[in-house]
C-alpha positions as CSV (number, residue, x, y, z in Angstrom):
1,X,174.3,-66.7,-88.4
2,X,176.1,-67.6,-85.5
3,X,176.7,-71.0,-84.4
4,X,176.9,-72.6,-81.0
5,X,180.5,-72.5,-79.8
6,X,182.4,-75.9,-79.6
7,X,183.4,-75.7,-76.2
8,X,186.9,-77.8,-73.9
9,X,186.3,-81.0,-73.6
10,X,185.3,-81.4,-77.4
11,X,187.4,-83.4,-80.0
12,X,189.0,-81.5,-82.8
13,X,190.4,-83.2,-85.7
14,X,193.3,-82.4,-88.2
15,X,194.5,-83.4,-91.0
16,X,198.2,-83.7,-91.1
17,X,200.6,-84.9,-89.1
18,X,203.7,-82.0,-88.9
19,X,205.1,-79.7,-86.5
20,X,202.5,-77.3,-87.3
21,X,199.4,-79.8,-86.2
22,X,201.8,-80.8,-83.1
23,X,202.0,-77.1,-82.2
24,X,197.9,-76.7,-82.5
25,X,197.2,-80.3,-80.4
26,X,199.6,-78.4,-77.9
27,X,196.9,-75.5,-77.8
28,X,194.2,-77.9,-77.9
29,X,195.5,-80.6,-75.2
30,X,196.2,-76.9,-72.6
31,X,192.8,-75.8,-73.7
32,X,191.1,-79.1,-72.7
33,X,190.0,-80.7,-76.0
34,X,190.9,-84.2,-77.3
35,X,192.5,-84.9,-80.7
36,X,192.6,-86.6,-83.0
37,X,194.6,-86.9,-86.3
38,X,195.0,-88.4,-89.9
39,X,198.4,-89.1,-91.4
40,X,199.9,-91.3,-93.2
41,X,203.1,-92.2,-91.2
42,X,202.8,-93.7,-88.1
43,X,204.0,-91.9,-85.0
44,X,203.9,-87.9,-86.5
45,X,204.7,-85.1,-84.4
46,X,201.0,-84.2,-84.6
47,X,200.1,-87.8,-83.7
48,X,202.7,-88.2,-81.1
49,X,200.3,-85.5,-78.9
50,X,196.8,-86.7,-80.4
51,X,194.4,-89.1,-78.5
52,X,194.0,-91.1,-81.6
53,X,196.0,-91.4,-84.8
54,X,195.0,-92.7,-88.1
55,X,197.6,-93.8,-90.0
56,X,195.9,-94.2,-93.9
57,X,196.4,-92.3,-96.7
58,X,193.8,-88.9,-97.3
59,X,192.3,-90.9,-100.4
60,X,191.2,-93.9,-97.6
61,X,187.4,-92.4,-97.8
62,X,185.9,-94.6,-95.5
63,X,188.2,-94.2,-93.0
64,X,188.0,-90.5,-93.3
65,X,184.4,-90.8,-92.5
66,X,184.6,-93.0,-89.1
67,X,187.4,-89.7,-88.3
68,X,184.6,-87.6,-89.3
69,X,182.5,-89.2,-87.0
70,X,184.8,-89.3,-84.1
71,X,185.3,-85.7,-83.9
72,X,183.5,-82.6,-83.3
73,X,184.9,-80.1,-86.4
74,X,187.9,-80.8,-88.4
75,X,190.8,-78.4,-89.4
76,X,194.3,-78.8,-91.2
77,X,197.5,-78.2,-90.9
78,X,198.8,-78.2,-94.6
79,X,197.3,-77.4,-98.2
80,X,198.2,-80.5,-100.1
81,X,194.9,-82.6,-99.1
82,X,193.3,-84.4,-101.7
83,X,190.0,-82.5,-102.9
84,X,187.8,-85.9,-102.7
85,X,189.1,-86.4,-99.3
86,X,187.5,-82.5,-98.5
87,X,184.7,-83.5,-100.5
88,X,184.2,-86.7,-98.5
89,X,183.9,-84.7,-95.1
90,X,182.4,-81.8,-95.7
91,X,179.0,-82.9,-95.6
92,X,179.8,-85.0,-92.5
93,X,181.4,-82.7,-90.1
94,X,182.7,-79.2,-89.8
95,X,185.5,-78.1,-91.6
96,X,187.2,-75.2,-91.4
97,X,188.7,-73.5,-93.2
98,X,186.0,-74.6,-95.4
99,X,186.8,-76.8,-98.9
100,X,186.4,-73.7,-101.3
101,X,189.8,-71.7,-99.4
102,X,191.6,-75.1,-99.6
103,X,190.9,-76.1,-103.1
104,X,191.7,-71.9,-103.9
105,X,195.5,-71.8,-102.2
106,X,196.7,-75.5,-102.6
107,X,196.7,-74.1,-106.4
108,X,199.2,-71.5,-107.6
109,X,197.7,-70.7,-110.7
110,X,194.3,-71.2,-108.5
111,X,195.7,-68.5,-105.9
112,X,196.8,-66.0,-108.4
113,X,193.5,-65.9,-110.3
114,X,191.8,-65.1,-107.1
115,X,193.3,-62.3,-106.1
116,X,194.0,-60.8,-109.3
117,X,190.1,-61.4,-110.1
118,X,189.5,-59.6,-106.5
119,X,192.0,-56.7,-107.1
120,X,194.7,-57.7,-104.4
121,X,198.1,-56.5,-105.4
122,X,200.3,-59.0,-106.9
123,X,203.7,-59.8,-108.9
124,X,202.8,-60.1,-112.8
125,X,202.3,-63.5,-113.9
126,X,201.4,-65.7,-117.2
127,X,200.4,-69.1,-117.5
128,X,201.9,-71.8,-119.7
129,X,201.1,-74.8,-121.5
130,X,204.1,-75.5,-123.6
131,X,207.6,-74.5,-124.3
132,X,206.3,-71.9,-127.1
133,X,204.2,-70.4,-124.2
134,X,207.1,-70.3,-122.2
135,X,209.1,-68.0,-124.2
136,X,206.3,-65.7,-125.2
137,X,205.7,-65.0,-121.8
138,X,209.4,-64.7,-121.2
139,X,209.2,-62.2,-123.9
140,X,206.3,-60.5,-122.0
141,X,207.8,-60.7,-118.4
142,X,211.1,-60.1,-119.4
143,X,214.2,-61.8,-117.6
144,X,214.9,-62.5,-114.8
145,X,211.7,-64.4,-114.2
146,X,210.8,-67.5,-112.3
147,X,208.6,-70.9,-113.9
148,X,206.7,-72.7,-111.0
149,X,204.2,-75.0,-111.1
150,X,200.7,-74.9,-110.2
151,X,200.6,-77.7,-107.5
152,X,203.4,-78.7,-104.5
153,X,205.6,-76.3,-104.5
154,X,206.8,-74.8,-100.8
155,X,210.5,-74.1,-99.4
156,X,211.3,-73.1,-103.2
157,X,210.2,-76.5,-104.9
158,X,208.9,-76.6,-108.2
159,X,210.9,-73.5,-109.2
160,X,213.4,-72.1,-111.7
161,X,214.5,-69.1,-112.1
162,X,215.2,-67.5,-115.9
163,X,217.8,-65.4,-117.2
164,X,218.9,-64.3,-120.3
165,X,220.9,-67.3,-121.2
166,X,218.6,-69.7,-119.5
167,X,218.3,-72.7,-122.4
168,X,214.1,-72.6,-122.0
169,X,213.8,-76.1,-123.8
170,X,215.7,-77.3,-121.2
171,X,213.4,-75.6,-118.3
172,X,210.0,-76.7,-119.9
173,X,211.7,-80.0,-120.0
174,X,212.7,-80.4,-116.5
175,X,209.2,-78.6,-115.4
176,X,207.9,-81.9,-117.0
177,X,204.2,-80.6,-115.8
178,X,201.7,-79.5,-118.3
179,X,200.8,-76.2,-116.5
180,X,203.1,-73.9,-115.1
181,X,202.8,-69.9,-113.6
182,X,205.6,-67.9,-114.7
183,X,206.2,-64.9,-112.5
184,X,207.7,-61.5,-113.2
185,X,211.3,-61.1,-110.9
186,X,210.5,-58.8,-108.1
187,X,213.9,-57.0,-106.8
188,X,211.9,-57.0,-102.9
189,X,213.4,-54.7,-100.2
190,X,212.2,-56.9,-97.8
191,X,209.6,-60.1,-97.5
192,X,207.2,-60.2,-94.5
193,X,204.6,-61.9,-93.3
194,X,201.1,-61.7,-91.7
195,X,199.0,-64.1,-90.2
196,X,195.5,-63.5,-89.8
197,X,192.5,-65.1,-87.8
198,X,189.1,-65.0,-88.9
199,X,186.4,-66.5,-86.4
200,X,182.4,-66.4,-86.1
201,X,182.0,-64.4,-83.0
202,X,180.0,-61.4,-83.8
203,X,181.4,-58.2,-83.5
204,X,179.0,-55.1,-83.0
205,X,177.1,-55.4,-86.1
206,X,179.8,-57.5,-88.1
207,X,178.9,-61.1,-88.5
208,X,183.1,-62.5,-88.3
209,X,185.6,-61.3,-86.3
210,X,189.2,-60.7,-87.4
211,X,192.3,-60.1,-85.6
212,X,196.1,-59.7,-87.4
213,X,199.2,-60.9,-85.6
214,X,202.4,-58.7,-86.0
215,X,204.2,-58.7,-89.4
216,X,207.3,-60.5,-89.4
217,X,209.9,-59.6,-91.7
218,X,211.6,-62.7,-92.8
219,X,214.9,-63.9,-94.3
220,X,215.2,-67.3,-96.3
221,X,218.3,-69.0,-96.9
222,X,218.2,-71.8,-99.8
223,X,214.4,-70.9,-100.3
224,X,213.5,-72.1,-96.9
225,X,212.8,-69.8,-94.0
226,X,215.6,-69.4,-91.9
227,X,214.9,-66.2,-89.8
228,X,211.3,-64.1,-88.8
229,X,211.4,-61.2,-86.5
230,X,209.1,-59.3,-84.6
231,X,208.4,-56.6,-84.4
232,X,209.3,-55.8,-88.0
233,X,211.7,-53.2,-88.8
234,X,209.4,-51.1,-91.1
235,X,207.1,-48.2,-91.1
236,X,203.9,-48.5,-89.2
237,X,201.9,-47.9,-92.3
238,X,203.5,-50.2,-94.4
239,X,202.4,-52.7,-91.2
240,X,198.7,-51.4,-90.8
241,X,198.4,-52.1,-95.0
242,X,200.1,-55.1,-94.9
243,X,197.2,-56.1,-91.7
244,X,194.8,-54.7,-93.7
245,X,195.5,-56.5,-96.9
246,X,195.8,-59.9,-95.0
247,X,192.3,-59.1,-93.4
248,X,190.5,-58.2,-96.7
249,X,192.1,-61.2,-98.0
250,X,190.3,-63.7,-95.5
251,X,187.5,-62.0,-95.8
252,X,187.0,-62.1,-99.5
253,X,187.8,-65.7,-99.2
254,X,185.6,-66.6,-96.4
255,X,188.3,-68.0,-94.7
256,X,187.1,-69.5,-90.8
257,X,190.6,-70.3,-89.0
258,X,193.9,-69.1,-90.1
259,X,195.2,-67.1,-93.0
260,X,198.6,-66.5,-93.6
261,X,199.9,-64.2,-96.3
262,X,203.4,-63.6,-97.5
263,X,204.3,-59.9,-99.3
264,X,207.2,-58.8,-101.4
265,X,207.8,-55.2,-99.8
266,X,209.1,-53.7,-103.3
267,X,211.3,-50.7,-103.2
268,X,209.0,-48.5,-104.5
269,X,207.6,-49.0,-101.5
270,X,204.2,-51.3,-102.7
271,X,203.5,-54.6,-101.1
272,X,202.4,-57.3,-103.4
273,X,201.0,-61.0,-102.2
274,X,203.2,-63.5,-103.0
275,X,201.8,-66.9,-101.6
276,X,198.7,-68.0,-99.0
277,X,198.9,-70.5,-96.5
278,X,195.2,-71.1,-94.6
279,X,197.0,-72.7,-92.1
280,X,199.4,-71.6,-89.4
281,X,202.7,-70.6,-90.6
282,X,206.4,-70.8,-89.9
283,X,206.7,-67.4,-89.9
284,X,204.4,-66.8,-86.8
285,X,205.9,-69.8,-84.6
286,X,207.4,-66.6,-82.9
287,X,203.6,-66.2,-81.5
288,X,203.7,-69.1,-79.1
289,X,206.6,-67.4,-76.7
290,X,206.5,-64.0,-77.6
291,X,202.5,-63.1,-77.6
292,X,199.3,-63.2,-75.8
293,X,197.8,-65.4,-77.6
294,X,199.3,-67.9,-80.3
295,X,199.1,-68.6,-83.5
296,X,198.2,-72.1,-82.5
297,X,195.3,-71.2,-80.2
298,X,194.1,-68.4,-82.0
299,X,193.5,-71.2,-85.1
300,X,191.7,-73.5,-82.0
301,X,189.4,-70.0,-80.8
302,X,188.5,-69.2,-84.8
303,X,187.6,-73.0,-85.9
304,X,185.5,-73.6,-82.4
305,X,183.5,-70.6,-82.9
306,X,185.2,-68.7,-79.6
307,X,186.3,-65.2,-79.3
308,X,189.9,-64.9,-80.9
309,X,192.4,-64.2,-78.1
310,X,194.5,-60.6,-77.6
311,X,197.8,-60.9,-80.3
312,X,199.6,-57.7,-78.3
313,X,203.7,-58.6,-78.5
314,X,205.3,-59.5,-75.1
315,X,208.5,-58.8,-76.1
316,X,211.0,-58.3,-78.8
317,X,211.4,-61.5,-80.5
318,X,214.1,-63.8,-83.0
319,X,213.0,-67.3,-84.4
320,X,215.0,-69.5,-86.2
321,X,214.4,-72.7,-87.9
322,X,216.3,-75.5,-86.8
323,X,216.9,-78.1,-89.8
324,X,218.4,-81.2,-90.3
325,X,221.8,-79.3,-91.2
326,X,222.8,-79.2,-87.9
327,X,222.3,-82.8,-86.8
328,X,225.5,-83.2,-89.2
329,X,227.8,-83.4,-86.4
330,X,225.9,-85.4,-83.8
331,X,223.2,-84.4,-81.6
332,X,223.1,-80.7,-81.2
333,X,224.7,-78.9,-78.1
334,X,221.5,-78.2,-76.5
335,X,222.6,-77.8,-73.3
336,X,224.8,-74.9,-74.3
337,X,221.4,-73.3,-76.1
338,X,219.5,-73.5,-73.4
339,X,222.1,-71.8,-71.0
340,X,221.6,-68.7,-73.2
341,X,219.3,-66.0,-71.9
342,X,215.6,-65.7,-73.3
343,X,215.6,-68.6,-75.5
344,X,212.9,-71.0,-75.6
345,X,213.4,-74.4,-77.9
346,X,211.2,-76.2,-80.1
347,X,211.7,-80.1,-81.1
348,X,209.4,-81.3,-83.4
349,X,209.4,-85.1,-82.4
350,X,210.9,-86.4,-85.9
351,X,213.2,-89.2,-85.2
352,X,215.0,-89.0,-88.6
353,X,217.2,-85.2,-89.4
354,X,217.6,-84.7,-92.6
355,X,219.5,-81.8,-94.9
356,X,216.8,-79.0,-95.2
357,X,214.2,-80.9,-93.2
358,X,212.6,-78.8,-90.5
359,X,213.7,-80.3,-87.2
360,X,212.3,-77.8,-84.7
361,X,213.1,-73.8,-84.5
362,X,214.3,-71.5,-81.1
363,X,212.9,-68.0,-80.3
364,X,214.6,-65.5,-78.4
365,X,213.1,-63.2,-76.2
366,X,215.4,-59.9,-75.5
367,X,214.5,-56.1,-74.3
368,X,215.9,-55.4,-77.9
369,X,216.3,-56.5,-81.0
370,X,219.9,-55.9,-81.0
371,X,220.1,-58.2,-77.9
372,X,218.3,-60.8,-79.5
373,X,220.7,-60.5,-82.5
374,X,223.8,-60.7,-80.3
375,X,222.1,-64.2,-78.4
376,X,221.2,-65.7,-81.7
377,X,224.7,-65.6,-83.1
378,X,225.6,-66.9,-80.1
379,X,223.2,-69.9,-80.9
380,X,224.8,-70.0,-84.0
381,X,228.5,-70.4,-83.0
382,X,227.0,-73.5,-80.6
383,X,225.1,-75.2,-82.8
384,X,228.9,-74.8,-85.1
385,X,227.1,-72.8,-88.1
């Protein structure tokens, strides 16, 4: 049944502290709501834009509860939260995305059963306990293969890749976890990206509404995202599955928020789920310039209960991730960036760049893609990459 809608002037709390919980108090403090935050270091991005900060650890219990009580419903802004901390404020307060899709995607192994149990598409996998495990399932996967584990892995941590001549004693021992998820080698065309909002307005007869943003198709350097454009240079069916998938996804998960899901597009042609995120995602940062509603505030509509914004595409759009690589000569030309035409920049607030760390990002807005291309290389050449 629908609830009553938590309406401006109400106090939304998330947990985390990153650029992705700075981007939603953003939405929140233009949409007139208070926030307020937990992380554990002092002066976050997120915290830098809340009305209160608490600065404790996401095992402090009791002072999860007085942030319970200070806020109206409570959402997040990465997986890696404690269960007990979940457990600990769910009967207290709102949350949403609710505990179950947390516990489910902060888990690899966690993650794959659920969609293979659920008949979603996905890259064959095995699990493994031990190194005998490990080469069984090499044997059954076949090389080349990649070992992850189960629990913190993003931006390509917690992974090794396998080849023939890989020394496997040597990869369970430097997996030094007692559970990993082994992966078949996928030989992708292209990787994209969908995020997809799932709120509790009713629609006609339906009891949740849900809307898809425009894939992205995404390039990674060194694991980590480096590039997501919109609109994606595929076939509109491959798209309307990809939306589709996403959608069934949240659904069968009874996600109420954000759900972001990354594919493989193979070269046969199939999409298979590589990874869930119910959170925002880097991949749809491109939604706060170059959309009509973003990511950010489509996540505030779903978790307060309101009717999820229009996600039409203003324009052609670039984004790139800014790390901590290109702090490496000073303080970036940013003048010279912001001279260039249709780009809008991103600073996350962190005071300390670091190789690989995500600094902030930069969109470009062009009448084509080849435009935005041309600019972005361009930004490139500035910022001396």
């Amino acid at each position: 049944m629908k609830k009553d809608p938590i309406l401006p002037g109400s106090t939304i709390g998330c947990l985390g502290g990153g650029q992705l919980g700075r981007m939603f108090a953003l939405a929140a403090r233009r949409m007139g709501y208070r926030v307020h935050t937990v992380d554990p270091t002092p002066d976050s991005p997120t915290g830098q834009i809340s009305d209160r900060e608490f600065n404790v650890p996401f095992t402090d219990i009791a002072t999860l509860i007085e942030f319970a009580r200070s806020v109206d419903v409570v959402t997040y802004e990465f997986e890696n939260i404690p269960v007990e901390a979940l457990d600990a404020l769910a009967p207290r307060v709102l949350l949403r995305p609710g505990r179950d899709v947390l516990y489910t995607t902060q888990n690899r192994l966690r993650e794959k059963q659920f969609l293979q149990q659920n008949g979603f598409p996905i890259t064959p996998f095995r699990v493994v306990q031990s190194e005998a495990e490990l080469r069984e399932a090499v044997a059954a996967l076949g090389c080349p293969c990649v070992l992850k584990t189960s629990d913190f892995g993003y931006d390509g941590k917690g992974q090794q890749k396998i080849d023939y001549e890989t020394d496997l004693a040597d990869v369970w021992k430097r997996h030094a976890v007692y559970t990993g998820v082994l992966e078949a080698w996928v030989p992708f065309a292209a990787e994209l990206s969908v995020v997809v909002a799932r709120g509790q307005v009713l629609v006609e007869d339906e009891e949740h509404q849900a809307v898809a943003f425009p894939p992205t198709v995404n390039e990674h350097e060194n694991h980590i995202l480096a590039t997501s454009v919109a609109p994606a240079p595929l076939a509109d069916s491959i798209l309307a599955r990809a939306q589709s998938i996403a959608a069934a996804i949240a659904k069968e998960l009874d996600v109420i928020g954000l759900l972001a899901v990354e594919f493989f597009l193979t070269k046969r042609g199939d999409l298979l789920v590589n990874e869930l995120a119910p959170r925002p995602h880097n991949s749809g940062h491109y939604s706060f310039d170059a959309c009509v509603t973003s990511q950010f505030e489509q996540q505030l509509r779903a978790v307060c209960g309101l009717p999820l914004g229009e996600t039409r595409l203003l324009s052609p759009v670039l984004m790139r991730n800014l790390l901590g690589d290109v702090w490496a000569n000073g303080t970036p030309d940013w003048s010279g960036l912001l001279a260039l035409p249709g780009l809008r920049l991103h600073l996350y607030g962190k005071s300390a760049p670091r190789i690989g760390r995500k600094m902030g990002h930069y969109c470009v807005l062009s009448e084509s893609m080849e435009r935005a291309r041309e600019i972005d290389a361009q930004t490139q050449k500035i910022l001396g990459r």
